[in-house]
SEKE-31946 format. One record per residue (C-alpha): chain; y, x, z. Coordinates in steps of 0.2 Angstrom, whole numbers, m for minus. Layout:
SEKE-31946
+-------+-------+-------+-------+
: chain :     Y :     X :     Z :
+-------+-------+-------+-------+
:     A :     Y :     X :     Z :
...
+-------+-------+-------+-------+
END
This chain:
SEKE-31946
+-------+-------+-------+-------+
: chain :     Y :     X :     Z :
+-------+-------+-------+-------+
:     A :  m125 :  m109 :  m108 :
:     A :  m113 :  m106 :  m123 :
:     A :  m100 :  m113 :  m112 :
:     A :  m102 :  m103 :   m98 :
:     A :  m104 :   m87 :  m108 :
:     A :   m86 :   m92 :  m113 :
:     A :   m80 :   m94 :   m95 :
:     A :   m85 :   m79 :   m88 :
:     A :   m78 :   m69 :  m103 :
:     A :   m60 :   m80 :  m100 :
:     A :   m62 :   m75 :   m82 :
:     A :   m65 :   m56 :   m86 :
:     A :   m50 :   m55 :   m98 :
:     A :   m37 :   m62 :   m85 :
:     A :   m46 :   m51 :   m71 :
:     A :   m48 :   m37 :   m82 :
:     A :   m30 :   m40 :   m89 :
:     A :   m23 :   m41 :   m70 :
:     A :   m30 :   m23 :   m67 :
:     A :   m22 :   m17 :   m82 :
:     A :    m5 :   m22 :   m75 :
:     A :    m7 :   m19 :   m61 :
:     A :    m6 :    m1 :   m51 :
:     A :   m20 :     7 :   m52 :
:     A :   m25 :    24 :   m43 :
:     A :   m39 :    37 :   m45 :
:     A :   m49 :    49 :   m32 :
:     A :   m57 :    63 :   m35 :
:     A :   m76 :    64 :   m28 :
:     A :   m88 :    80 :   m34 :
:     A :   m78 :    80 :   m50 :
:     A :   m80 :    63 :   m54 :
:     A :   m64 :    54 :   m57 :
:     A :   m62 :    38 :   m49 :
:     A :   m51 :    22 :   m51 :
:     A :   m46 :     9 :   m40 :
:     A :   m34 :    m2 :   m37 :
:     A :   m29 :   m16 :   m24 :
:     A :   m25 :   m36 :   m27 :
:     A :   m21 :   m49 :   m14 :
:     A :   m24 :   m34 :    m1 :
:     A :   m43 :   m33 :    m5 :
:     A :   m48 :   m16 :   m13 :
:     A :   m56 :   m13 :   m27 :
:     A :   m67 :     3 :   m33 :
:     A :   m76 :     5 :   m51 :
:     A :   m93 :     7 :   m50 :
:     A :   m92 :    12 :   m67 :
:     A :   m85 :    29 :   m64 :
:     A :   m93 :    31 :   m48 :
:     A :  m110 :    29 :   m59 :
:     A :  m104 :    44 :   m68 :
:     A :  m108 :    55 :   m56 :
:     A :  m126 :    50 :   m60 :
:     A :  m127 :    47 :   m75 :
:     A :  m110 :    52 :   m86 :
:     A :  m120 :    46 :  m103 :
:     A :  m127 :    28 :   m98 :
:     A :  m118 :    23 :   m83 :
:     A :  m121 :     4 :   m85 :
:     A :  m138 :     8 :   m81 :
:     A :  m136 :    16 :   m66 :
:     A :  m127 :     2 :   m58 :
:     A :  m141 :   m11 :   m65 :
:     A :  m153 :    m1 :   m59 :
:     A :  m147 :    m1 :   m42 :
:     A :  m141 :   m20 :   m42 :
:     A :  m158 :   m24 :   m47 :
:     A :  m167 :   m20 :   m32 :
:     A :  m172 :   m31 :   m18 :
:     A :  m163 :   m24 :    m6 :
:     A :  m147 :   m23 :   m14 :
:     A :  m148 :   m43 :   m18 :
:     A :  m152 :   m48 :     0 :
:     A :  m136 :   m37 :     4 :
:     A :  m124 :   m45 :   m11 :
:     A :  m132 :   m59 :    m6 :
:     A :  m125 :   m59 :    14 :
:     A :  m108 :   m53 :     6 :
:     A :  m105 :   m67 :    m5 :
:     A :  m111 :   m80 :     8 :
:     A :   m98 :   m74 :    21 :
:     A :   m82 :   m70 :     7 :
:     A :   m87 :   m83 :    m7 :
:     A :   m87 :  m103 :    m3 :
:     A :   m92 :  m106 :   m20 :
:     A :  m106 :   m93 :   m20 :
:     A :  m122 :  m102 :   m29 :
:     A :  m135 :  m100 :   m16 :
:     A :  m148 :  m109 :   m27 :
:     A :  m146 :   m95 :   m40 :
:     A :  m147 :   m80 :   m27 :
:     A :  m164 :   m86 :   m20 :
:     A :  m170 :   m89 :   m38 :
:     A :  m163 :   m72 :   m41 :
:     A :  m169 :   m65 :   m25 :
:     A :  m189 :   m71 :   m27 :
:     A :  m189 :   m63 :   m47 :
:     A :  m181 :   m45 :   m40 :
:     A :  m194 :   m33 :   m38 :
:     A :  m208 :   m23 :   m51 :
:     A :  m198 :   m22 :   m69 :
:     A :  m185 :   m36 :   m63 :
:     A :  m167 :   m32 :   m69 :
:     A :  m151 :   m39 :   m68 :
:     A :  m135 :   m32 :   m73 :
:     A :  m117 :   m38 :   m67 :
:     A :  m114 :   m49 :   m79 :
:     A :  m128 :   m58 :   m76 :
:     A :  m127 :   m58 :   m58 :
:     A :  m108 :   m66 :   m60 :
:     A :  m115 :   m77 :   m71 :
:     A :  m128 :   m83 :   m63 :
:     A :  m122 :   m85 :   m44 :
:     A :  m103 :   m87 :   m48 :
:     A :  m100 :   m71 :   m36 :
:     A :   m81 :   m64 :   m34 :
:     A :   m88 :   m47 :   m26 :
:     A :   m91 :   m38 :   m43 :
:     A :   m81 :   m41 :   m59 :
:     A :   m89 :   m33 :   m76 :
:     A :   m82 :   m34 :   m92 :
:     A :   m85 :   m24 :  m111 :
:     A :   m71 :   m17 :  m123 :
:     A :   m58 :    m3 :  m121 :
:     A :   m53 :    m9 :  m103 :
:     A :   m68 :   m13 :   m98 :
:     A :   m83 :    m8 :   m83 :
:     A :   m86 :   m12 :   m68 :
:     A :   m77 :   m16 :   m51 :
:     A :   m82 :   m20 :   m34 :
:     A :   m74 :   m23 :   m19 :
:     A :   m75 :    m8 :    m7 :
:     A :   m88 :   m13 :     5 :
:     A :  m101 :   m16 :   m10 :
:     A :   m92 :     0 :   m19 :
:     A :   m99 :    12 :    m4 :
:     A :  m113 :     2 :    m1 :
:     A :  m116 :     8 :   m21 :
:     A :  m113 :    24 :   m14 :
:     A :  m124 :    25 :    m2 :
:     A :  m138 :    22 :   m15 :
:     A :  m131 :    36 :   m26 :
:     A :  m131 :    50 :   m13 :
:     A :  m127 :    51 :     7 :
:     A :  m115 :    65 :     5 :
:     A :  m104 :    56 :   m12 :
:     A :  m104 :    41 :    m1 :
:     A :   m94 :    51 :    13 :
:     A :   m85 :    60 :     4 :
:     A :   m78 :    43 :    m5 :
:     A :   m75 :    38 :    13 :
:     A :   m65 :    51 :    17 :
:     A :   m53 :    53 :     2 :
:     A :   m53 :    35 :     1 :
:     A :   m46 :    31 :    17 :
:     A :   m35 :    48 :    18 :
:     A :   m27 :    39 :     1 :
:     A :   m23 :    24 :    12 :
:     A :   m18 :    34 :    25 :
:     A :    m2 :    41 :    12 :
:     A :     1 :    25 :     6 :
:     A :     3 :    16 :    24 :
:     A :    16 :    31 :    27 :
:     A :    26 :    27 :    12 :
:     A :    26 :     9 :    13 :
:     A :    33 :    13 :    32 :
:     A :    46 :    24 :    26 :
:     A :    51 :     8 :    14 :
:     A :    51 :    m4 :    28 :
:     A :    61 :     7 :    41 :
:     A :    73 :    10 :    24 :
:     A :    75 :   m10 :    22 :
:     A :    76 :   m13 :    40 :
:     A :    93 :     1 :    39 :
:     A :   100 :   m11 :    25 :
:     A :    98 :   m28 :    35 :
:     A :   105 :   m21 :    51 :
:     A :   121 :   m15 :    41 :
:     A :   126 :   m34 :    35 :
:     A :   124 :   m33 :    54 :
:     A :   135 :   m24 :    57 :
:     A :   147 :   m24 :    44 :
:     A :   150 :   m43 :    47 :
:     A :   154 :   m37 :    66 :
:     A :   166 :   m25 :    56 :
:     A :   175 :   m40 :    49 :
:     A :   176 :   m51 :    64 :
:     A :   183 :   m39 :    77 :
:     A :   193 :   m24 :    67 :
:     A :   200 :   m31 :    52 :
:     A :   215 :   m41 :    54 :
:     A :   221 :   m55 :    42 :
:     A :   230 :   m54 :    24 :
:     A :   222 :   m35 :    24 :
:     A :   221 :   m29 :     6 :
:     A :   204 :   m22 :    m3 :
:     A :   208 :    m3 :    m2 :
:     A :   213 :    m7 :    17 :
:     A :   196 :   m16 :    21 :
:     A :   187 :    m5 :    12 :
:     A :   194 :    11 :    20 :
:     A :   189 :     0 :    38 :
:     A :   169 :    m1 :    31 :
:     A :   172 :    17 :    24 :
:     A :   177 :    22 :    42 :
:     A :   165 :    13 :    50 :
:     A :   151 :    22 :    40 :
:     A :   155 :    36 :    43 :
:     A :   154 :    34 :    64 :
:     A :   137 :    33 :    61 :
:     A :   135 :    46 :    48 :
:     A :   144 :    61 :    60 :
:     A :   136 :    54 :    75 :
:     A :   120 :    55 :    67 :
:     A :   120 :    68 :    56 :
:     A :   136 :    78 :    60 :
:     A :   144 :    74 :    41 :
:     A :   154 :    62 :    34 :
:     A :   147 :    53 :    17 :
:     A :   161 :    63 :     8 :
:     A :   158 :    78 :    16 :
:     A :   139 :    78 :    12 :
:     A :   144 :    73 :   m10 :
:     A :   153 :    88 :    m8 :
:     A :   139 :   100 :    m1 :
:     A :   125 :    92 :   m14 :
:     A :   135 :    87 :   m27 :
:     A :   116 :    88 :   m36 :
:     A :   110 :    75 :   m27 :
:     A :   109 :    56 :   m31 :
:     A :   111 :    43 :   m20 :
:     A :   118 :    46 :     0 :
:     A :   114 :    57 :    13 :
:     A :   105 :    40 :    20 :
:     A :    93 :    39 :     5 :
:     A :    87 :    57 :    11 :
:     A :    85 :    53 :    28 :
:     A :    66 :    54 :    38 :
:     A :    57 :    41 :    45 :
:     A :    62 :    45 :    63 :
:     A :    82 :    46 :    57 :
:     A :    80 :    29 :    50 :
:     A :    71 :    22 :    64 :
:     A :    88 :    29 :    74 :
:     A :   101 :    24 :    61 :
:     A :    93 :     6 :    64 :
:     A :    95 :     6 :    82 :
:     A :   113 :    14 :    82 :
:     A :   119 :    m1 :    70 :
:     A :   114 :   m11 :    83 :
:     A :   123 :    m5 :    97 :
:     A :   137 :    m1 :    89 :
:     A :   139 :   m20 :    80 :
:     A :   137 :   m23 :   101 :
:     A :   152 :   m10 :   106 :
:     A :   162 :   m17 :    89 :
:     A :   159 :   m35 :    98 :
:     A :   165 :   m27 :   117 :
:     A :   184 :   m19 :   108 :
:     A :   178 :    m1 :   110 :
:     A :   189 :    10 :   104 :
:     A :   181 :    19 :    88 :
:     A :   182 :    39 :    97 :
:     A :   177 :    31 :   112 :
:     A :   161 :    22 :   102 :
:     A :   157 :    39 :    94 :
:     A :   154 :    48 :   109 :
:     A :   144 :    33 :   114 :
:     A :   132 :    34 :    98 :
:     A :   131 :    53 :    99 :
:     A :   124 :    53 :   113 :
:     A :   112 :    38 :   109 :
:     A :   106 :    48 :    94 :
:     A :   103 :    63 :   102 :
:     A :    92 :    53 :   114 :
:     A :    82 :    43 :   104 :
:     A :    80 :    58 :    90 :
:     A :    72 :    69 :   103 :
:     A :    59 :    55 :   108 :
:     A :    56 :    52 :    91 :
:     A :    53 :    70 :    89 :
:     A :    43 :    71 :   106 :
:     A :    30 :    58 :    99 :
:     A :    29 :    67 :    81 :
:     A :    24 :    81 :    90 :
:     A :    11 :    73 :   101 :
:     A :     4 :    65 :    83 :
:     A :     3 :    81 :    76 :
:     A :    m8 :    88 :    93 :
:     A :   m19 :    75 :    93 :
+-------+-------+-------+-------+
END
């Protein structure tokens, strides 16, 4: 038993440590503050804080209290069976026939015991308890109706935020990639050989710039010198949708580049494109917004 003791508090320091390290965020339910953070794409919510709510003194024994009733088991129970290949079914129905009268069981002894991975408790500064979000609002649920949708609700509107800015980090990569596009069409068709640095770079400064004034009306220079407080480029400022345009125009022009367009004669040509695909964009953003 002395051995086992000692693997489960090894395997709450490296789980606890992980959480430490890793990016961690907090929503704000009925004035209780609540953490939680994501690993391997799974969520994970702290019962302890969501105990709080509760019971701000003793909140261990909230979450006991709560994981040892019957009903609760049988539900952990399903939970592990269908997430956890090493779940210890044995233990559960031991665990499941004791629950009941003046039967408790905390988490660490439900980890212990059954070798669940749906809740992960561990003492000391950094420690408490977590559980992965279905178990965290069925917690929830048990605590009051009205928390348990209110958890819902801010929980998924959180998600929501950071699905936008991991699209707006896509849509910005997605910029980048299509440039060594379309900077390696550059090289092929409009720099001849023996060129020196200043003259190719003056070529890939050029070239920029189509895009920049037939997206954004500027050049690069011409936007320094009108936010000379700003870091970074005119691009790094850009929305989602002008991204989503940029991407498309590096494209097409890398395609025109390919065909000998003559450079005026491509600018036209991309003005005209972005203008287009801007006004969609901006069509369906509206509809989003009705909806």
């Amino acid at each position: 038993m002395l051995i086992e003791s000692n693997k489960f508090s090894a395997f709450a320091f490296v789980f606890f440590y992980r959480i430490i390290m890793a990016k961690k965020d907090k929503i704000t339910i009925q004035g209780t503050e609540i953490m939680f953070y994501s690993q391997k794409k799974e969520d994970y919510i702290s019962l302890t804080d969501m105990a709080k709510y509760k019971n701000a003194e003793i909140p261990a024994h909230v979450i006991s209290h709560w994981l040892s009733t019957k009903y609760t088991i049988e539900f952990m129970g399903i939970w592990e069976t269908l997430n956890n290949s090493k779940f210890n079914l044995t233990e559960f129905r031991e665990v499941k026939n004791a629950s009941g009268g003046s039967f408790t069981l905390s988490p660490k002894q439900w980890i212990e015991r059954t070798n669940a991975i749906g809740i992960v408790s561990s003492a000391g500064k950094y420690g408490g308890t977590y559980a992965h979000k279905d178990i965290a609002f069925e917690f929830a649920s048990w605590l009051s109706a009205e928390f348990k949708y209110l958890l819902i609700r801010e929980f998924q509107r959180l998600k929501e935020v950071e699905q936008k800015a991991i699209g707006w980090s896509a849509k910005r990569e997605l910029a980048k990639i299509n440039y060594h596009i379309h900077t390696s069409a550059i090289s092929r068709k409009l720099i001849p050989r023996e060129l020196t640095n200043e003259q190719i770079n003056f070529i890939y400064a050029s070239e920029a710039d189509v895009l920049n004034v037939a997206l954004f009306g500027i050049t690069a220079k011409e936007w320094r010198e009108q936010n000379p407080d700003l870091k970074g480029n005119m691009r790094d400022y850009a929305t989602i949708n002008e991204l989503i345009c940029l991407s498309n125009m590096e494209n097409i022009n890398a395609v025109l580049i390919n065909d000998n367009m003559l450079q005026s004669h491509r600018l036209k040509k991309l003005n005209a494109v972005a203008i287009q695909q801007m006004s969609i964009l901006q069509e369906v953003e509206n509809r989003k917004m009705l909806k």
